[in-house]
C-alpha positions in Angstrom: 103.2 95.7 102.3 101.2 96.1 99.3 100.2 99.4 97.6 97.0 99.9 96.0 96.5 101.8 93.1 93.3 104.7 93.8 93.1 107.2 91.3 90.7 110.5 91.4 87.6 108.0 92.6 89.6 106.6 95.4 90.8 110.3 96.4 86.8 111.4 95.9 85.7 108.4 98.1 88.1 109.3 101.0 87.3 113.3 100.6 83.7 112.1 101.3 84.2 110.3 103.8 86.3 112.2 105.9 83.7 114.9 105.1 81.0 113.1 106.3 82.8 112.1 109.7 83.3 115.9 110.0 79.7 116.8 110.1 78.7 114.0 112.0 80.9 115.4 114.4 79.9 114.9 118.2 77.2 112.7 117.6 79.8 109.4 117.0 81.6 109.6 120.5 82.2 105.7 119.8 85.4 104.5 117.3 85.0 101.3 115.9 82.2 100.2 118.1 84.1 101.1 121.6 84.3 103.9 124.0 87.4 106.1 123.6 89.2 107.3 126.5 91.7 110.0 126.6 95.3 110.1 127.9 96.5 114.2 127.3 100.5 115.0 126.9 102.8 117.4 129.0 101.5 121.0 130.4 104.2 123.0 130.7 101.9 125.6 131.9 101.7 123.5 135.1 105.5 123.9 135.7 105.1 127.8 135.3 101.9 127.9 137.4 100.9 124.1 139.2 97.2 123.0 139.2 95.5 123.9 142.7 93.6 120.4 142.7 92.4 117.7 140.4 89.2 119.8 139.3 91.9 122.4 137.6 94.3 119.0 136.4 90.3 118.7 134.7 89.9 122.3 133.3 93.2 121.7 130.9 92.6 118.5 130.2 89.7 119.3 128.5 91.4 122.3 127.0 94.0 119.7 125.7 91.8 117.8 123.5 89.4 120.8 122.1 90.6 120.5 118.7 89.4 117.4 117.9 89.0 114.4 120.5 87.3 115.9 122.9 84.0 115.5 121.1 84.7 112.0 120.4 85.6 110.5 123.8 83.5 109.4 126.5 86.5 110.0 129.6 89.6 111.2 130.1 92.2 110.2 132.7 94.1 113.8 133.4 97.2 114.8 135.1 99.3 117.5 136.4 102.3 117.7 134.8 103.9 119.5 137.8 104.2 115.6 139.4 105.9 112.4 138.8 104.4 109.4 137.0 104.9 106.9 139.8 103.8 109.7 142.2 101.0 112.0 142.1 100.5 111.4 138.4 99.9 107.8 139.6 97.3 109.0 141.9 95.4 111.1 139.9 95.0 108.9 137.3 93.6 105.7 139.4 91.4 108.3 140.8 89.9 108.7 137.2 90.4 104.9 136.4 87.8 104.1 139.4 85.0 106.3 138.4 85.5 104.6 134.2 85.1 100.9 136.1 83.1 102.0 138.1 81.0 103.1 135.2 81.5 100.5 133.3 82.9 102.0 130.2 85.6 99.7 129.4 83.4 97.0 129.7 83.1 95.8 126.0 86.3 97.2 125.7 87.7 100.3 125.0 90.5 102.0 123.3 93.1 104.5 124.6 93.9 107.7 122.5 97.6 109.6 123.8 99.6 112.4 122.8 103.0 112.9 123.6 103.9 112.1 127.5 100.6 110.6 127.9 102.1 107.4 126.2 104.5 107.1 128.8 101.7 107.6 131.4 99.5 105.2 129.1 102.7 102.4 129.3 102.2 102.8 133.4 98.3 102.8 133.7 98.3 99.6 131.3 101.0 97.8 133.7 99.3 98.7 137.2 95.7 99.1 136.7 94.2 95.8 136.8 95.9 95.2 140.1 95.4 98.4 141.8 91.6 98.3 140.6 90.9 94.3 141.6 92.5 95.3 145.2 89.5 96.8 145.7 87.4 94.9 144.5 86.9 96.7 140.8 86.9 94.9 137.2 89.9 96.5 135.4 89.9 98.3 132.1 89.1 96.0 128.6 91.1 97.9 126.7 91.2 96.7 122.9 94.2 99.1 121.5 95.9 102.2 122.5 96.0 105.3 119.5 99.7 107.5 120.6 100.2 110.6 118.8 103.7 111.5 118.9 104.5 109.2 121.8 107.4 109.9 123.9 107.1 107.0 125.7 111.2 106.3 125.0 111.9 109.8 126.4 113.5 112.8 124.9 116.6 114.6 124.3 115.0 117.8 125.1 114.3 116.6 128.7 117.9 115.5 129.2 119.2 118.9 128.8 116.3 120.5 130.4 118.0 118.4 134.1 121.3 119.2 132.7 120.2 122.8 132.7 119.1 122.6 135.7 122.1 122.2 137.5 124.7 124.0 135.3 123.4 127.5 134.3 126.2 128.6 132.3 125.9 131.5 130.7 127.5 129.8 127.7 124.5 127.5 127.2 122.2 129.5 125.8 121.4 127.9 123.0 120.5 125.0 124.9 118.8 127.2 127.1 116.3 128.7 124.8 115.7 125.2 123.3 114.8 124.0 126.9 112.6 127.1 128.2 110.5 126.7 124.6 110.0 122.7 125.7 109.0 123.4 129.5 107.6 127.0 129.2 110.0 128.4 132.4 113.4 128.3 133.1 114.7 125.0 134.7 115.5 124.7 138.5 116.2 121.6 140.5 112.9 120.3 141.4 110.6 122.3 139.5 110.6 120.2 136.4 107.7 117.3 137.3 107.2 114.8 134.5 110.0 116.5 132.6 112.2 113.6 135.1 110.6 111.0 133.5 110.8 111.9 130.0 114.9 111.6 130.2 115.6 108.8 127.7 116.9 106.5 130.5 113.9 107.1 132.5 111.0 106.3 130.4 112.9 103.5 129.3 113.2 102.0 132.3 109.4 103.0 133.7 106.8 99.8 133.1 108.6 97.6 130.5 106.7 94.4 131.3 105.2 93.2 128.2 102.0 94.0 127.5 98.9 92.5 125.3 97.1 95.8 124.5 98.6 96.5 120.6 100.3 100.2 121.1 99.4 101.9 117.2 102.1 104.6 116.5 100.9 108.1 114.2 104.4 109.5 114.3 105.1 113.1 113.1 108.7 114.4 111.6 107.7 118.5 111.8 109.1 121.7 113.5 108.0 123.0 116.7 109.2 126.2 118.3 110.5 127.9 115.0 112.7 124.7 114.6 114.8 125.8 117.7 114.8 122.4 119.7 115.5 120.1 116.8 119.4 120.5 117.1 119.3 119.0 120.0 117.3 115.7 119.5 118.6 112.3 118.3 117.6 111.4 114.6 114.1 112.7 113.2 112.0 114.5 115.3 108.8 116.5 115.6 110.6 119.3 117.4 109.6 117.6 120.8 109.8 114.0 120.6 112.4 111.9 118.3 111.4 109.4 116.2 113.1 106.8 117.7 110.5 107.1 120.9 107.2 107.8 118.7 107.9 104.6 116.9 108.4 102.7 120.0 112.2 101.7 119.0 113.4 99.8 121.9 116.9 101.9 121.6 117.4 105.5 122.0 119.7 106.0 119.0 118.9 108.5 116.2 116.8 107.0 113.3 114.9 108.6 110.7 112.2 106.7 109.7 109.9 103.8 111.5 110.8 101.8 108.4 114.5 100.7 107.0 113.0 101.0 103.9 110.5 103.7 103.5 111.2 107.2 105.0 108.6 109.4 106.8 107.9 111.4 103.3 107.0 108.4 101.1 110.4 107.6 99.5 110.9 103.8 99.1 114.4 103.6 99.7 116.8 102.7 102.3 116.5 104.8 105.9 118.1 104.3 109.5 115.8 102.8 110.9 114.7 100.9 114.2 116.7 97.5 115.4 113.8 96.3 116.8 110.7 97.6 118.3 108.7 97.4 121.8 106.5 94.2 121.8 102.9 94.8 120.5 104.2 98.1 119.0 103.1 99.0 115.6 104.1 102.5 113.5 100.9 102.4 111.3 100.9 105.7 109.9 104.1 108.6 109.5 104.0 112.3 108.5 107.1 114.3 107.9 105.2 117.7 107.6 102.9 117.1 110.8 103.8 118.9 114.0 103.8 117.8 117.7 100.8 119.3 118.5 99.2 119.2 114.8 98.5 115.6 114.8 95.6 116.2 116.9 93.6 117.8 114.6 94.9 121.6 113.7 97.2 120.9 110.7 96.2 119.9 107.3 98.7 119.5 104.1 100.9 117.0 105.4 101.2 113.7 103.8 100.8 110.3 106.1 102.5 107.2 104.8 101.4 104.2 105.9 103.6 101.4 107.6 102.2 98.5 109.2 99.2 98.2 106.8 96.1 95.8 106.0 95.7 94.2 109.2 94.1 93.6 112.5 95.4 94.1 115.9 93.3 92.3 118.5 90.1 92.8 116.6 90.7 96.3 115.5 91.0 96.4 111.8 93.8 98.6 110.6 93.1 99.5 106.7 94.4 102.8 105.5 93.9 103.4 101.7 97.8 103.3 99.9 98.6 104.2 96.4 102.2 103.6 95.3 103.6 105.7 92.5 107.0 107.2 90.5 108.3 110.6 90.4 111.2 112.2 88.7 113.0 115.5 89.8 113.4 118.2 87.9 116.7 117.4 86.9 116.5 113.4 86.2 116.5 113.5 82.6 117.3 109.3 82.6 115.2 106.5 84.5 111.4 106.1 85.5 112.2 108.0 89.1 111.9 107.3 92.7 108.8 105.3 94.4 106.5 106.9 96.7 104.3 105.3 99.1 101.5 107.9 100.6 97.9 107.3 102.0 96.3 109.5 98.9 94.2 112.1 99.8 95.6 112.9 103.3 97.3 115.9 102.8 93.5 117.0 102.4 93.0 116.9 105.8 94.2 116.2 109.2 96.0 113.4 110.9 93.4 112.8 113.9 90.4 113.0 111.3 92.6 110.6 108.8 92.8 108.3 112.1 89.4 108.6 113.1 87.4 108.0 110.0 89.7 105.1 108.8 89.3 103.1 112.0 85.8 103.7 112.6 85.0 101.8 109.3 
């Protein structure tokens, strides 16, 4: 990749910017031209308490994307997290998917913003939906790119011990315990966990792994969630929910700690453990070691993003995120020039959804 220089100007002409798509606000619901459609994450509140019907699925879905999103979308496919993907998840979702073709929102295409388990949902609804929606004689989604925030479309650790709770409730595990109740919000009992089934590491990676053509752009986040009590108990860098090795789309589940072997998630050009290989038509655009699970959709600001696949376009969606490469010496370095640092300048300014938002819709 190259890095750009920008000095106070090019931090100036992003602080505008991203000031200007800020009080636009609600009145851009398009991104780059196309409708944006919205895939929310896991509820554990519907574990605790499950969703009557699909009109309360609705209530939080909306809830979900408050922050930020909501304003800018023009649909939303919700779900209850109380169900399975390939089981009523399946079925509320197609329910939705029918009234956007029927609506014709995806007709000059239309691009797919996730968070968290709705990149796993995402993975499904892209395998299955032109075929369920041509049975009945529907046009399936044009979908141009998918945006996943944190995606935990390779699973996590936290829902592996969440099953293996389940079915030993030792009194000896109560570290893993308290890690597991502040991931699903109640304490775990054979068949009470929904979606958390699917998000064991095996499991998602085994749920819709035909290739696909939609381009699947990764915003990964390296944070703490929970006071920091799950991360003990995920593989490599996480975000206190999901590992880094799903949010990057690695096509393994081992520990890494960056989506780059040579670049780690705070800017640092040097070597990392990093993915083998990736999904096909996966791409880890931006990372942010500071950013939270839930604070890359628009609540946390003061993080740094540090951009990865850079300066190009994926299926007519131009991907061009200002870089500025420079040199820093610690405290104690008293000999050399320093370490390199990649960074998108000026991000720390703001949030990683309006960083997204306003960079794309240029």
């Amino acid at each position: 990749m190259t890095a750009s220089k920008l000095g106070k100007t090019g931090k100036a002409a992003l602080a505008a910017t991203i000031t200007g798509a800020l009080l636009a606000g609600p009145a851009q619901a398009q991104l780059a031209g196309h409708n944006v459609v919205l895939v929310h994450g896991f509820q554990q509140e519907d574990l605790a308490n499950p969703p009557a019907d699909l009109q309360a699925v609705k209530r939080a879905g909306e809830d979900y994307w408050r922050t930020f999103w909501l304003a800018r979308s023009d649909a939303r496919i919700d779900w209850g997290s109380d169900g399975r993907i390939e089981g009523n998840i399946a079925q509320q979702a197609y329910q939705q998917l029918r009234q956007i073709s029927q609506q014709g929102l995806c007709n000059d295409y239309c691009i797919l913003v996730s968070h968290s388990t709705g990149d796993l949902v995402t993975r499904y609804l892209l395998e299955n939906q032109a075929r369920w929606l041509q049975a009945e004689g529907l046009p399936p989604l044009r979908i141009l790119a998918t945006i996943d925030y944190s995606g935990a479309g390779g699973g996590t650790e936290l829902a592996d011990l969440a099953l293996s709770i389940a079915y030993n409730d030792s009194w000896y595990n109560w570290p893993l315990k308290a890690a597991v109740q502040a991931f699903t919000g109640i304490e775990p009992k054979p068949g009470k966990l929904g979606v958390v089934n699917d998000l064991q590491t095996n499991a998602a990676r085994n749920l819709a792994l035909s290739p696909n053509s939609v381009p699947r752009l990764r915003f990964v986040a390296g944070g703490s969630s929970y006071g920091g009590i799950t991360k003990p108990f995920i593989a490599g860098k996480d975000d206190g929910v999901v590992p880094v090795h799903s949010a990057c789309g690695a096509t393994t589940a081992n520990g890494i700690d960056s989506c780059s072997n040579s670049l780690s998630m705070a800017g640092k050009v040097t070597g990392q453990t990093g993915p083998g290989a990736l999904w096909y038509n996966h791409f880890p655009v931006l990372m942010n070691e500071g950013a939270s699970h839930s604070g890359v959709l628009g609540s946390e600001t003061g993080n740094t993003s540090v951009p990865v696949v850079n300066n190009t376009t994926l299926n007519g969606l131009r991907v061009d995120f200002a870089s500025r490469s420079y040199t820093q010496r610690a405290w104690w370095q008293w000999w050399g020039s320093g370490d390199r640092y990649l960074e998108v300048p000026g991000s720390d300014q703001t949030d990683m959804s309006t960083l997204v938002y306003t960079t794309l819709n240029n």
